[in-house]
PyMOL Python script that loads the backbone (N, CA, C, O; Angstrom):
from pymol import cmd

cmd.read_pdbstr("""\
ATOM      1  N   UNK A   1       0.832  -1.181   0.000  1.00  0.00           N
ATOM      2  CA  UNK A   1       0.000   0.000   0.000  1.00  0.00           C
ATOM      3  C   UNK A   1       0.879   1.247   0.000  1.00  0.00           C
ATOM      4  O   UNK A   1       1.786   1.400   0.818  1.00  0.00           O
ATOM      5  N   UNK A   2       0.576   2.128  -0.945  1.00  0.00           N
ATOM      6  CA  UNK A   2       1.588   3.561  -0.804  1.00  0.00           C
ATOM      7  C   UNK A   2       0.182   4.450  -0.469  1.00  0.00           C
ATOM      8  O   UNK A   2      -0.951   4.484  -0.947  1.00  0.00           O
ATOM      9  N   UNK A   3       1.089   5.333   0.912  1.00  0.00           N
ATOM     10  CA  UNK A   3       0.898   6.328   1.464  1.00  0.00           C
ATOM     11  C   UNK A   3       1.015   7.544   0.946  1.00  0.00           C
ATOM     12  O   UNK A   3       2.121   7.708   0.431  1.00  0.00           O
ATOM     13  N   UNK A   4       0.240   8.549   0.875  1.00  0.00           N
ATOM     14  CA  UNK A   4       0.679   9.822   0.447  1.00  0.00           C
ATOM     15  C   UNK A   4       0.020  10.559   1.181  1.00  0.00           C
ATOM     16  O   UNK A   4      -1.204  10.474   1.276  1.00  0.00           O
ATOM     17  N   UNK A   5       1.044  11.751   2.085  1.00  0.00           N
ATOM     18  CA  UNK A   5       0.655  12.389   2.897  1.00  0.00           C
ATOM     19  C   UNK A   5      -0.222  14.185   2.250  1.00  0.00           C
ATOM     20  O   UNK A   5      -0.120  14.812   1.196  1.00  0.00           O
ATOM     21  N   UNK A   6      -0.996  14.415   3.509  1.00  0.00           N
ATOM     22  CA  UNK A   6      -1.715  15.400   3.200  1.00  0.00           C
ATOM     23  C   UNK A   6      -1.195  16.583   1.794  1.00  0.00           C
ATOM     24  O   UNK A   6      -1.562  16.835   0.647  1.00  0.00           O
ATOM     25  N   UNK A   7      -0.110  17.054   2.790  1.00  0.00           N
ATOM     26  CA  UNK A   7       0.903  18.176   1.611  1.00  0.00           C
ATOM     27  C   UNK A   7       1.549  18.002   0.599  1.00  0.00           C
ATOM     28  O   UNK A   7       2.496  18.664   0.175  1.00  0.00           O
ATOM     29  N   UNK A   8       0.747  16.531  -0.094  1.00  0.00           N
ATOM     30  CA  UNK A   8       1.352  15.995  -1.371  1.00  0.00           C
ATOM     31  C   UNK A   8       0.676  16.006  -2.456  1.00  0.00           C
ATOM     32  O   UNK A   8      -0.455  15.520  -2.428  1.00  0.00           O
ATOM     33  N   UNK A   9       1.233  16.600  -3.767  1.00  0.00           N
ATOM     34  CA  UNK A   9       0.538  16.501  -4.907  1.00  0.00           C
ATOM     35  C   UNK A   9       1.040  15.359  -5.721  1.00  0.00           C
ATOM     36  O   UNK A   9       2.108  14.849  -5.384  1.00  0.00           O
ATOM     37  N   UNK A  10       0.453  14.941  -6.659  1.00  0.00           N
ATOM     38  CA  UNK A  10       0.465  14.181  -7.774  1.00  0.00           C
ATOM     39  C   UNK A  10       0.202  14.154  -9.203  1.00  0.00           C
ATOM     40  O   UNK A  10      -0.886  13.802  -9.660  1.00  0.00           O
ATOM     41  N   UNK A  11       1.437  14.616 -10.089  1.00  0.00           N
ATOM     42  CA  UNK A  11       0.755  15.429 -11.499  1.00  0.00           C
ATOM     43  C   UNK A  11       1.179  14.115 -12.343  1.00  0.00           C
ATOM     44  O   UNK A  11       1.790  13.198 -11.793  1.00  0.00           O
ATOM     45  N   UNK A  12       0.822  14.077 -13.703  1.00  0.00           N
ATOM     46  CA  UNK A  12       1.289  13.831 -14.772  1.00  0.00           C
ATOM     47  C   UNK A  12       1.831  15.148 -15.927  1.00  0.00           C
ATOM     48  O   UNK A  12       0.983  16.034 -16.039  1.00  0.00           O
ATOM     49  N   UNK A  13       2.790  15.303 -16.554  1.00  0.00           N
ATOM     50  CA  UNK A  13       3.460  16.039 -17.904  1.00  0.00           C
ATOM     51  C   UNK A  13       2.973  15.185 -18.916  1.00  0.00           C
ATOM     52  O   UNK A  13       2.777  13.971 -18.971  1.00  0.00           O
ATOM     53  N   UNK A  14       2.734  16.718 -20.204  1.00  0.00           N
ATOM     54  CA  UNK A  14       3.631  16.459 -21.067  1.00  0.00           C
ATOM     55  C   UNK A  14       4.235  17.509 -21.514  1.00  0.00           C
ATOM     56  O   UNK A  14       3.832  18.621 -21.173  1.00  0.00           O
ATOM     57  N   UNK A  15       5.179  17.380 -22.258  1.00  0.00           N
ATOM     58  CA  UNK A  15       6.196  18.451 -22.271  1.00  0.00           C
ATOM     59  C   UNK A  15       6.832  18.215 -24.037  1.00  0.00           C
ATOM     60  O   UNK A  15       7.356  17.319 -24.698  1.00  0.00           O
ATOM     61  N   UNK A  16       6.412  19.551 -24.209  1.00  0.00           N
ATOM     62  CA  UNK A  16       6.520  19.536 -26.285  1.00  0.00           C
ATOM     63  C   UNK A  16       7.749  20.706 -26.635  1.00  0.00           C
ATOM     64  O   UNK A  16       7.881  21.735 -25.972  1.00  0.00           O
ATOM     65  N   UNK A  17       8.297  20.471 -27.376  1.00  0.00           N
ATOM     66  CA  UNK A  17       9.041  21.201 -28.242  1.00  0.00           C
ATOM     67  C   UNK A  17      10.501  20.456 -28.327  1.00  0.00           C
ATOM     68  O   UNK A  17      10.703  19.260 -28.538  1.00  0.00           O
ATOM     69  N   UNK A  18      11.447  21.483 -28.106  1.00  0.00           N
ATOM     70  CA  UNK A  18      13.077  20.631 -27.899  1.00  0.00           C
ATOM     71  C   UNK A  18      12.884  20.032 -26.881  1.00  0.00           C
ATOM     72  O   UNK A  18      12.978  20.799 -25.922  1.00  0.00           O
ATOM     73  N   UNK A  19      12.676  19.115 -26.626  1.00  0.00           N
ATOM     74  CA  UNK A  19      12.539  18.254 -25.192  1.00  0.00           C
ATOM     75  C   UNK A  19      13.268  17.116 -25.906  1.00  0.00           C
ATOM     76  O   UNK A  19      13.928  16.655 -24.974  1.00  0.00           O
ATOM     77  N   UNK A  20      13.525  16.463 -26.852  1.00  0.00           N
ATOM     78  CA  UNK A  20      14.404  14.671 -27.143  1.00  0.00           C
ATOM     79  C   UNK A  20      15.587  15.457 -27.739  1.00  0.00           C
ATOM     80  O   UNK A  20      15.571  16.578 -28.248  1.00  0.00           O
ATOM     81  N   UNK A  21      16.473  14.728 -27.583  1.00  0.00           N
ATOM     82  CA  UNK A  21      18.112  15.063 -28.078  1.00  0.00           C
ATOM     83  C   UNK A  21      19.173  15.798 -27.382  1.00  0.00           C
ATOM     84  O   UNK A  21      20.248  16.137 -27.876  1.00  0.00           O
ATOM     85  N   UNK A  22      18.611  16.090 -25.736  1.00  0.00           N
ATOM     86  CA  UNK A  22      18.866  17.127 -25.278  1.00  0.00           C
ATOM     87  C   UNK A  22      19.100  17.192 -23.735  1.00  0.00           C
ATOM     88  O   UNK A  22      19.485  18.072 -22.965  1.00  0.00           O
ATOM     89  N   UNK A  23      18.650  15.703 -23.588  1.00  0.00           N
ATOM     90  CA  UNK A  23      19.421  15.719 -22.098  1.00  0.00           C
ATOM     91  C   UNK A  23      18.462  16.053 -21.473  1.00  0.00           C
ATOM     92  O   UNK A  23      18.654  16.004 -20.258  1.00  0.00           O
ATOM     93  N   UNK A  24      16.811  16.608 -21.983  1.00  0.00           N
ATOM     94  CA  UNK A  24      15.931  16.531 -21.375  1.00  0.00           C
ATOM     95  C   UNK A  24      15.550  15.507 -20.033  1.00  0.00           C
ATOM     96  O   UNK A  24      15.741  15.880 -18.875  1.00  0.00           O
ATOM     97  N   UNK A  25      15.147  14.552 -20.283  1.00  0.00           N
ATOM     98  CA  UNK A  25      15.335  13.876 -19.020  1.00  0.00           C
ATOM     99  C   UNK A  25      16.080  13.306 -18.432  1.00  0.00           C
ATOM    100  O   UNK A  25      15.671  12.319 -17.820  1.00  0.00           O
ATOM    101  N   UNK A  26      17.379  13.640 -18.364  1.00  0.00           N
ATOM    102  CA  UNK A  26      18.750  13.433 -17.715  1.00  0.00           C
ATOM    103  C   UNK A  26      18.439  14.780 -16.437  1.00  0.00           C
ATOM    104  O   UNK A  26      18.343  14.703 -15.212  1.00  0.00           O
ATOM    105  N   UNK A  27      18.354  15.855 -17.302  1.00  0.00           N
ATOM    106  CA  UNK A  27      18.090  17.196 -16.656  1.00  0.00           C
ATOM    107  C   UNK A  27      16.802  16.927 -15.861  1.00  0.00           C
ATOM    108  O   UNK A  27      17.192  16.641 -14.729  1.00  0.00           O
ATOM    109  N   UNK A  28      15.716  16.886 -15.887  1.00  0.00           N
ATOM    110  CA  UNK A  28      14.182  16.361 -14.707  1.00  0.00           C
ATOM    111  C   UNK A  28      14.407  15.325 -14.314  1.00  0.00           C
ATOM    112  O   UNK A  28      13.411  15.111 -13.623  1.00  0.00           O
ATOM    113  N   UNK A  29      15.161  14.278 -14.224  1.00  0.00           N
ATOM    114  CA  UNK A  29      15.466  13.438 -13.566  1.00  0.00           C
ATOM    115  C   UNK A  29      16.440  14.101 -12.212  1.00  0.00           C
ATOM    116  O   UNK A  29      16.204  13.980 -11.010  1.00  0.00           O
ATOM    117  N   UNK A  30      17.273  14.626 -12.694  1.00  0.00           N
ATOM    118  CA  UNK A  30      18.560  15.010 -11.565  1.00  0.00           C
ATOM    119  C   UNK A  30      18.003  16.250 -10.464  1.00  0.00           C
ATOM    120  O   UNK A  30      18.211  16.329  -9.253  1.00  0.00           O
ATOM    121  N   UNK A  31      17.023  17.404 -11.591  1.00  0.00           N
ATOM    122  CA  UNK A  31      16.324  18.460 -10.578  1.00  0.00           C
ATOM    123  C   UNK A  31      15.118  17.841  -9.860  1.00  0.00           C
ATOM    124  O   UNK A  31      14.675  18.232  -8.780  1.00  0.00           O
ATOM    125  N   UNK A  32      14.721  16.992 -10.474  1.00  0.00           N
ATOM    126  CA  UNK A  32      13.703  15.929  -9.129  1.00  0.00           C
ATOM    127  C   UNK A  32      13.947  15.392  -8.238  1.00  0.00           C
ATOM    128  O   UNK A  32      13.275  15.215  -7.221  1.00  0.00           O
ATOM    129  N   UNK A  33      14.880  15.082  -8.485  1.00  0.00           N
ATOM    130  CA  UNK A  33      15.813  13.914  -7.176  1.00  0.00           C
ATOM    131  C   UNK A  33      16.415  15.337  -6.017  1.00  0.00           C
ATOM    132  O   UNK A  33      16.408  15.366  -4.786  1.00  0.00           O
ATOM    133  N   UNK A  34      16.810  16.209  -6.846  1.00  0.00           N
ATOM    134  CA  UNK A  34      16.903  17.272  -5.835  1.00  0.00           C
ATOM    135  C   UNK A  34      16.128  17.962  -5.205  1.00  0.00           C
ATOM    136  O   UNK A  34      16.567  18.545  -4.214  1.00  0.00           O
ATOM    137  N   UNK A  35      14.547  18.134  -5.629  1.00  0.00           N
ATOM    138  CA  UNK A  35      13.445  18.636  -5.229  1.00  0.00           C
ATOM    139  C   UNK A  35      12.838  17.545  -4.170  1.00  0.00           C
ATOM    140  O   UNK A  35      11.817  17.795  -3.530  1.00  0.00           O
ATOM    141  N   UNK A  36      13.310  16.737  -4.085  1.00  0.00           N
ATOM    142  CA  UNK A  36      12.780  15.447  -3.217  1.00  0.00           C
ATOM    143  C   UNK A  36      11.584  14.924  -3.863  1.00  0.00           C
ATOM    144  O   UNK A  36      10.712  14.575  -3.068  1.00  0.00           O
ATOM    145  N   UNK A  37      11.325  14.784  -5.061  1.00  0.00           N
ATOM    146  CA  UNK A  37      10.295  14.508  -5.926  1.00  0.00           C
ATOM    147  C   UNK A  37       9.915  12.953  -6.224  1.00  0.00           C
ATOM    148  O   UNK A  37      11.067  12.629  -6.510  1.00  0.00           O
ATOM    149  N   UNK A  38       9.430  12.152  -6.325  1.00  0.00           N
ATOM    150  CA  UNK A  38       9.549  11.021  -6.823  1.00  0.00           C
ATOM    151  C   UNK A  38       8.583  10.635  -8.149  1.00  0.00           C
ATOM    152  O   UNK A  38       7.674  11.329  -8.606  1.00  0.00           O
ATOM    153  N   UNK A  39       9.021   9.399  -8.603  1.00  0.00           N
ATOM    154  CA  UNK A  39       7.994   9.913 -10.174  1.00  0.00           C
ATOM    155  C   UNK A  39       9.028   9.081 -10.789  1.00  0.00           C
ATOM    156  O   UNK A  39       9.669   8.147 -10.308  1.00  0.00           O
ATOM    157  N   UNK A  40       9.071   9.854 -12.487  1.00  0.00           N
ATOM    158  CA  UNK A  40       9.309   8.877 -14.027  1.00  0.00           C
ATOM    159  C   UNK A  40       9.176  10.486 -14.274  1.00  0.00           C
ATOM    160  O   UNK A  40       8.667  11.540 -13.893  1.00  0.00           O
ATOM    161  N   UNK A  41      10.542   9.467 -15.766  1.00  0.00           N
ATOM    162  CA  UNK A  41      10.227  10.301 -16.820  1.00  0.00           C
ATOM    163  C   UNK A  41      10.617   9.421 -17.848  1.00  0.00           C
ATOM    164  O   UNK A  41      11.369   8.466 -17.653  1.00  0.00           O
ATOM    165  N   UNK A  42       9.856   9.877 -19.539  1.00  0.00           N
ATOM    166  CA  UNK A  42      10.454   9.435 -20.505  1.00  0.00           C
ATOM    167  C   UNK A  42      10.057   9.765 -21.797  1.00  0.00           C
ATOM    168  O   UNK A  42       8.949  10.295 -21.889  1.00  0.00           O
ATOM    169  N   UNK A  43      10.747   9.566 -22.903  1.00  0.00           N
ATOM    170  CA  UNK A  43      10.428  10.342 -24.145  1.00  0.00           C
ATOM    171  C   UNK A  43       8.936   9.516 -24.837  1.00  0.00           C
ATOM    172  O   UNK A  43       8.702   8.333 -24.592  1.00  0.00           O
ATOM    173  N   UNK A  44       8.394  10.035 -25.365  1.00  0.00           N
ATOM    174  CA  UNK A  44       7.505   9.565 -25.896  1.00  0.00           C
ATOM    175  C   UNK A  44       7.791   9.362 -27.995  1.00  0.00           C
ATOM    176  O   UNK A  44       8.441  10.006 -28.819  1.00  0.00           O
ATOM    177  N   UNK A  45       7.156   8.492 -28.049  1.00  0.00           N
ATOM    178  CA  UNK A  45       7.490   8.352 -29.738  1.00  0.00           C
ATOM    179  C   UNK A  45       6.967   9.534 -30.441  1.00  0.00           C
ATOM    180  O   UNK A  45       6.892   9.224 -31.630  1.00  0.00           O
ATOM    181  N   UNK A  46       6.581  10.713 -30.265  1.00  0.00           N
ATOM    182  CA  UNK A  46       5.471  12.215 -30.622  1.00  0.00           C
ATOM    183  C   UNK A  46       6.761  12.988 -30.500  1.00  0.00           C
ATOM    184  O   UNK A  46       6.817  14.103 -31.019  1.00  0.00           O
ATOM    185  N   UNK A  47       7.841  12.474 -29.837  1.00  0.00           N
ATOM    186  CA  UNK A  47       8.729  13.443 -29.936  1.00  0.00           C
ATOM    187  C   UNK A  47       8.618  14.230 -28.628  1.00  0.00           C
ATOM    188  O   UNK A  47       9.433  15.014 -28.143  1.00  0.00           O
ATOM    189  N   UNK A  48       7.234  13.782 -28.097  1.00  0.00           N
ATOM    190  CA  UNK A  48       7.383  14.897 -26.818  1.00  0.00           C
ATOM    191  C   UNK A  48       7.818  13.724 -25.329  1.00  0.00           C
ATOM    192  O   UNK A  48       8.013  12.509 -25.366  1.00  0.00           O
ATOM    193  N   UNK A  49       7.856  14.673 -24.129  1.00  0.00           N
ATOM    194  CA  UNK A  49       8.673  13.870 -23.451  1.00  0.00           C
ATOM    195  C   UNK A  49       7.493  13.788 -21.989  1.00  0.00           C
ATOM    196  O   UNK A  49       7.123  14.756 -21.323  1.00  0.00           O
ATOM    197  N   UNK A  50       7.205  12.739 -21.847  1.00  0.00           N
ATOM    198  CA  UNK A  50       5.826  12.316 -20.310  1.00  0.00           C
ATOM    199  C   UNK A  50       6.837  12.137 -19.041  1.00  0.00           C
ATOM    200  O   UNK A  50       7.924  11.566 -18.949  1.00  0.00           O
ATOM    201  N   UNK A  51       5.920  12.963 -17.957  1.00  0.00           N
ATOM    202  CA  UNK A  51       6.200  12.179 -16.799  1.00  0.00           C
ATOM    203  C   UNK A  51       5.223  12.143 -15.685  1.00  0.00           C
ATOM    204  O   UNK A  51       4.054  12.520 -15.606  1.00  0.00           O
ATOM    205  N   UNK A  52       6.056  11.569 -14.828  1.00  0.00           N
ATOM    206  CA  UNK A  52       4.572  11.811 -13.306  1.00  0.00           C
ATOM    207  C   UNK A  52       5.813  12.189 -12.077  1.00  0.00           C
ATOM    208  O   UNK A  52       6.928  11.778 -11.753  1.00  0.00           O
ATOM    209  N   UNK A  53       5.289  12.746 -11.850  1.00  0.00           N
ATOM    210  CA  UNK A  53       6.183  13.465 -10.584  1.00  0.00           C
ATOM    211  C   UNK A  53       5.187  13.391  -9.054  1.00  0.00           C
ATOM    212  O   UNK A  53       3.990  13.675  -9.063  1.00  0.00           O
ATOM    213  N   UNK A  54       5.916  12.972  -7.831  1.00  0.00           N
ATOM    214  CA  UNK A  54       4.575  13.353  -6.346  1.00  0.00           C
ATOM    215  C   UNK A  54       5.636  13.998  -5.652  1.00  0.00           C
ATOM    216  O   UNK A  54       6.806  13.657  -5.824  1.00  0.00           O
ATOM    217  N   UNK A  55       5.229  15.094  -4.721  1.00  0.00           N
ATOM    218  CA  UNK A  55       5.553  15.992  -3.847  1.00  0.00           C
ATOM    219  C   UNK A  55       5.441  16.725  -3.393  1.00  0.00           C
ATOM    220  O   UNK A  55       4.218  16.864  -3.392  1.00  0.00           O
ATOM    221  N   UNK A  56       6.014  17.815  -2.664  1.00  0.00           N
ATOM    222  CA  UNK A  56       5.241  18.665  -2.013  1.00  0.00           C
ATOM    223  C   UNK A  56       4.907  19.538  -3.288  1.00  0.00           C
ATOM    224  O   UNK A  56       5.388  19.374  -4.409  1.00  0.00           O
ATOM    225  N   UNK A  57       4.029  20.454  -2.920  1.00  0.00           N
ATOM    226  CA  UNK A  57       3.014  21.301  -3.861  1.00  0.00           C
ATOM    227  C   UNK A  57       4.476  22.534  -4.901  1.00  0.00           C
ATOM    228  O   UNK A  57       4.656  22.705  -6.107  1.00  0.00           O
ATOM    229  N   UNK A  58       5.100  23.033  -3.822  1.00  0.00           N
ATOM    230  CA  UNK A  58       5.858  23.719  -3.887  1.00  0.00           C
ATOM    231  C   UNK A  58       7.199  23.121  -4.924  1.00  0.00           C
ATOM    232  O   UNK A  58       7.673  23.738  -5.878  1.00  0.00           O
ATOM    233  N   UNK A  59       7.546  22.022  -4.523  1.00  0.00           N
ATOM    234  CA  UNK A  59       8.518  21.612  -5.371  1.00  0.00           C
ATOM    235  C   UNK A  59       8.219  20.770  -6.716  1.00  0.00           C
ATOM    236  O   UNK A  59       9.094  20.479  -7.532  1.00  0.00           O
ATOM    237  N   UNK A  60       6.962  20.447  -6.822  1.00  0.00           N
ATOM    238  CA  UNK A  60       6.262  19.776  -8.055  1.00  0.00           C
ATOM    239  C   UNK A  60       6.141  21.462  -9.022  1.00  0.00           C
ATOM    240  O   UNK A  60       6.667  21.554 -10.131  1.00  0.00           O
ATOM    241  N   UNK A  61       5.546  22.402  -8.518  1.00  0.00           N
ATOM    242  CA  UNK A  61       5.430  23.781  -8.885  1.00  0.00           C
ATOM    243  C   UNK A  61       7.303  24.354  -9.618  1.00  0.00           C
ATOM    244  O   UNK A  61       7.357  25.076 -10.614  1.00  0.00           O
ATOM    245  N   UNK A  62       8.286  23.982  -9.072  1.00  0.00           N
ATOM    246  CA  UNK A  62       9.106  24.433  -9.474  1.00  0.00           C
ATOM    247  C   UNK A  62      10.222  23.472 -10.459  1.00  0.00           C
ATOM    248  O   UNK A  62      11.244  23.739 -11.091  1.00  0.00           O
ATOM    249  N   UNK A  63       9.389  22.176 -10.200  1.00  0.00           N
ATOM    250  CA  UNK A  63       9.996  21.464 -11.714  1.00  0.00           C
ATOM    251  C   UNK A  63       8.777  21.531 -12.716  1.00  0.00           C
ATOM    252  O   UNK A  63       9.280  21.294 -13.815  1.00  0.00           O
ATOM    253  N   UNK A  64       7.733  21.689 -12.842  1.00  0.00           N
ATOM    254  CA  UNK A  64       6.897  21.756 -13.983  1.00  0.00           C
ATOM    255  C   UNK A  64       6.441  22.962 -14.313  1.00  0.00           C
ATOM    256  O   UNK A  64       5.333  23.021 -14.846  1.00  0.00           O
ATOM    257  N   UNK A  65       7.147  24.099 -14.086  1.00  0.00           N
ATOM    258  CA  UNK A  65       6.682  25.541 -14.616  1.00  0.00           C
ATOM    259  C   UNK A  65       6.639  26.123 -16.440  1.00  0.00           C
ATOM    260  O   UNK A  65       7.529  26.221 -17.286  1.00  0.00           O
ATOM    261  N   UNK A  66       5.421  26.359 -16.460  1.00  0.00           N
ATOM    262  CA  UNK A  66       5.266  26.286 -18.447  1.00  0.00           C
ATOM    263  C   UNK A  66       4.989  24.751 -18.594  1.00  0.00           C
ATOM    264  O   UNK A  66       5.492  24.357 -19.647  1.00  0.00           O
ATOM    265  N   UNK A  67       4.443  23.874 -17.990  1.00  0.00           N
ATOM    266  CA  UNK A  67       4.052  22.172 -18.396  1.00  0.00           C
ATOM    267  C   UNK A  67       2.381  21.938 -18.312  1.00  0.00           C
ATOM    268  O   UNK A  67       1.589  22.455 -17.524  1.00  0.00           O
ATOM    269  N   UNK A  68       2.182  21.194 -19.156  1.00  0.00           N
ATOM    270  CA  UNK A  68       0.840  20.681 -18.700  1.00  0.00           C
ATOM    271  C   UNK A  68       0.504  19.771 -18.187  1.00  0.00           C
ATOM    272  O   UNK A  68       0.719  18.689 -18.733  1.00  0.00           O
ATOM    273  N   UNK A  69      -0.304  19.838 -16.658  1.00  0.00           N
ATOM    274  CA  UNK A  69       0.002  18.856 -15.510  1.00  0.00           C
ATOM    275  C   UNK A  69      -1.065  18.313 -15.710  1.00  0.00           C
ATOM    276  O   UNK A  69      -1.871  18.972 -16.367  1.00  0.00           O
ATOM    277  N   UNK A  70      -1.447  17.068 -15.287  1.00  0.00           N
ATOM    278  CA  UNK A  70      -3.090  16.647 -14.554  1.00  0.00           C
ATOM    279  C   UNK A  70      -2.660  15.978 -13.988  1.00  0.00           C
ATOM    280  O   UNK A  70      -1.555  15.569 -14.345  1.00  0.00           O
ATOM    281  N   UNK A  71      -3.288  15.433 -12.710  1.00  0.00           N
ATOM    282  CA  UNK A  71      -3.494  14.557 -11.537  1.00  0.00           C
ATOM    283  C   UNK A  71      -3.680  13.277 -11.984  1.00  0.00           C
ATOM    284  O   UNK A  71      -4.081  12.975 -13.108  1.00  0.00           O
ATOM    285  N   UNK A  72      -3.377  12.504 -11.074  1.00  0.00           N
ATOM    286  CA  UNK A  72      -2.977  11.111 -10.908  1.00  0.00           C
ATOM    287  C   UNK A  72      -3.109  10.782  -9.534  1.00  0.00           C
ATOM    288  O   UNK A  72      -2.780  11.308  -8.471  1.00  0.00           O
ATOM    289  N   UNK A  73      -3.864   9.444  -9.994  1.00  0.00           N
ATOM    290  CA  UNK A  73      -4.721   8.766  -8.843  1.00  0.00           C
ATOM    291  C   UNK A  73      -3.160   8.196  -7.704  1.00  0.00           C
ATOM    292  O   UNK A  73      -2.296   7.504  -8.241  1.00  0.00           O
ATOM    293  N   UNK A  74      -3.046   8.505  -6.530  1.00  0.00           N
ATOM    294  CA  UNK A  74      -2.197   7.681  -5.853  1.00  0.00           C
ATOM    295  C   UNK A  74      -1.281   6.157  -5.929  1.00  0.00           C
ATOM    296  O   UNK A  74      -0.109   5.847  -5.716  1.00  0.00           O
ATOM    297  N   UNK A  75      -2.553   5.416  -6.365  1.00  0.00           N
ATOM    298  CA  UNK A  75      -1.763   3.891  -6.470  1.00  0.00           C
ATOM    299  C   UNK A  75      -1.402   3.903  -7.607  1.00  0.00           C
ATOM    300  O   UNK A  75      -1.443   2.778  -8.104  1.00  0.00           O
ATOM    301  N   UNK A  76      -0.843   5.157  -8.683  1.00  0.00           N
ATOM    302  CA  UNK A  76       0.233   4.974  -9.564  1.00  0.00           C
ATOM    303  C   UNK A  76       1.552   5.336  -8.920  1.00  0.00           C
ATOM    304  O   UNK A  76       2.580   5.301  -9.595  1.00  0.00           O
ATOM    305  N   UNK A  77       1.570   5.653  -7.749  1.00  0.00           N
ATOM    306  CA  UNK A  77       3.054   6.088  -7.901  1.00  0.00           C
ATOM    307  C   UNK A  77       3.862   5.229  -6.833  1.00  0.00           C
ATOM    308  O   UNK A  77       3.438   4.637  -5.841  1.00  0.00           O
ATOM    309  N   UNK A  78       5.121   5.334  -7.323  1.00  0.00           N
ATOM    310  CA  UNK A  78       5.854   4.390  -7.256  1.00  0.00           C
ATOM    311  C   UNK A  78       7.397   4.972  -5.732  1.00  0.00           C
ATOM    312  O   UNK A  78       7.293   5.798  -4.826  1.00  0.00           O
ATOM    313  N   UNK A  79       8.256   4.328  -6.013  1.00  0.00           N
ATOM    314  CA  UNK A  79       9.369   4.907  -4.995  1.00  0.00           C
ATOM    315  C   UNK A  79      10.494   5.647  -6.044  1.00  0.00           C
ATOM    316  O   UNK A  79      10.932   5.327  -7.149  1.00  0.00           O
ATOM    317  N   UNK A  80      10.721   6.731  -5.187  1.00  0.00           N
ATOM    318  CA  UNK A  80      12.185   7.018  -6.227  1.00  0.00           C
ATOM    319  C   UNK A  80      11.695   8.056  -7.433  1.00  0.00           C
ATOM    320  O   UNK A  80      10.604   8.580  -7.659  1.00  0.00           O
ATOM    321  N   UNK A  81      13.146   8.128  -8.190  1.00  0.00           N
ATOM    322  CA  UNK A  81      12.570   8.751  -9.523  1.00  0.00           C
ATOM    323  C   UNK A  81      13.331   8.008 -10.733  1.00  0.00           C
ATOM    324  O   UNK A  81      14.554   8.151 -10.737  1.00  0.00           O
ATOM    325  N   UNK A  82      12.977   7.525 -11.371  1.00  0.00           N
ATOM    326  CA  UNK A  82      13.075   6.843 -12.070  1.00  0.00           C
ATOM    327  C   UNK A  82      13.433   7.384 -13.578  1.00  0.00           C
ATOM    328  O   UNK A  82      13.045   8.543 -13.722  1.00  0.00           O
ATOM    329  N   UNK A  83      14.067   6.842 -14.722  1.00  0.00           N
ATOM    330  CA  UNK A  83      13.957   8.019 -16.266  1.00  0.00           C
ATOM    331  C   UNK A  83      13.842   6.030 -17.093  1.00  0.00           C
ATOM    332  O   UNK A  83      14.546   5.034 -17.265  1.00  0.00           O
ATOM    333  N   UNK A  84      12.536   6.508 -17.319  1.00  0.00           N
ATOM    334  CA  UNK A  84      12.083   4.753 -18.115  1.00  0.00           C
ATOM    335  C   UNK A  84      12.331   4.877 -19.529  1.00  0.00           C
ATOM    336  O   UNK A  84      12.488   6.024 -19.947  1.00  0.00           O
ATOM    337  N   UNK A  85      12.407   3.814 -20.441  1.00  0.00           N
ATOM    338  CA  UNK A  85      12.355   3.785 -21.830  1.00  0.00           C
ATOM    339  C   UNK A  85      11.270   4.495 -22.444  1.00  0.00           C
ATOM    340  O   UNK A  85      10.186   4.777 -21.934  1.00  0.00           O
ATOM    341  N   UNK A  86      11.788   4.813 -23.879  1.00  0.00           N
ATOM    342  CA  UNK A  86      10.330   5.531 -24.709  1.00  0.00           C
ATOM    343  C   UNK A  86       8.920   4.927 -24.761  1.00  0.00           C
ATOM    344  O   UNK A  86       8.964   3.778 -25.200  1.00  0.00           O
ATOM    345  N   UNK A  87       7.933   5.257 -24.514  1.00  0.00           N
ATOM    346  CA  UNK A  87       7.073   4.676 -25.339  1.00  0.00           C
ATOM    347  C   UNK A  87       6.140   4.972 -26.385  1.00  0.00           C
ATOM    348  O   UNK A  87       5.502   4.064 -26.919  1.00  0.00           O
TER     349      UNK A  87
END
""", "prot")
cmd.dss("prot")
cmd.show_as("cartoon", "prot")
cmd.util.cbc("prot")
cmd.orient("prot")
């Protein structure tokens, strides 16, 4: 069973333009892990690049600024942050 406490959000991305070729999710992988974030990321075959990020409100807010978020039900998320294969 995963827990998620009160002061926690839960988004999904996606994220369009130069985002593949670019170290894109090398880069949201490494500023997540520093935001204390946990989640995925990965390129999508569209060229654009998905993820899901959980954390506090504040630090989900300062890795997805200019992104389009929506919510995600709790028992998707996982431990850690993870950077998965394309799909």
């Amino acid at each position: 069973m995963i827990t998620v406490m009160t002061n926690t959000v839960i988004q999904h991305l996606r994220i369009t333009g130069l985002v593949q070729g670019v170290g894109y999710r090398w880069h949201m992988a490494r500023q997540a892990r520093a935001l204390g974030l946990t989640g995925w990321v990965r390129n999508r075959l569209d060229g654009s690049v998905e993820a899901q990020v959980c954390g506090h409100p504040d630090a989900v807010q300062a890795l997805v600024d200019g992104v389009v978020v929506s919510p995600v039900d709790a028992a998707e998320v996982g431990h850690g942050f993870e950077q998965r294969e394309t799909a």
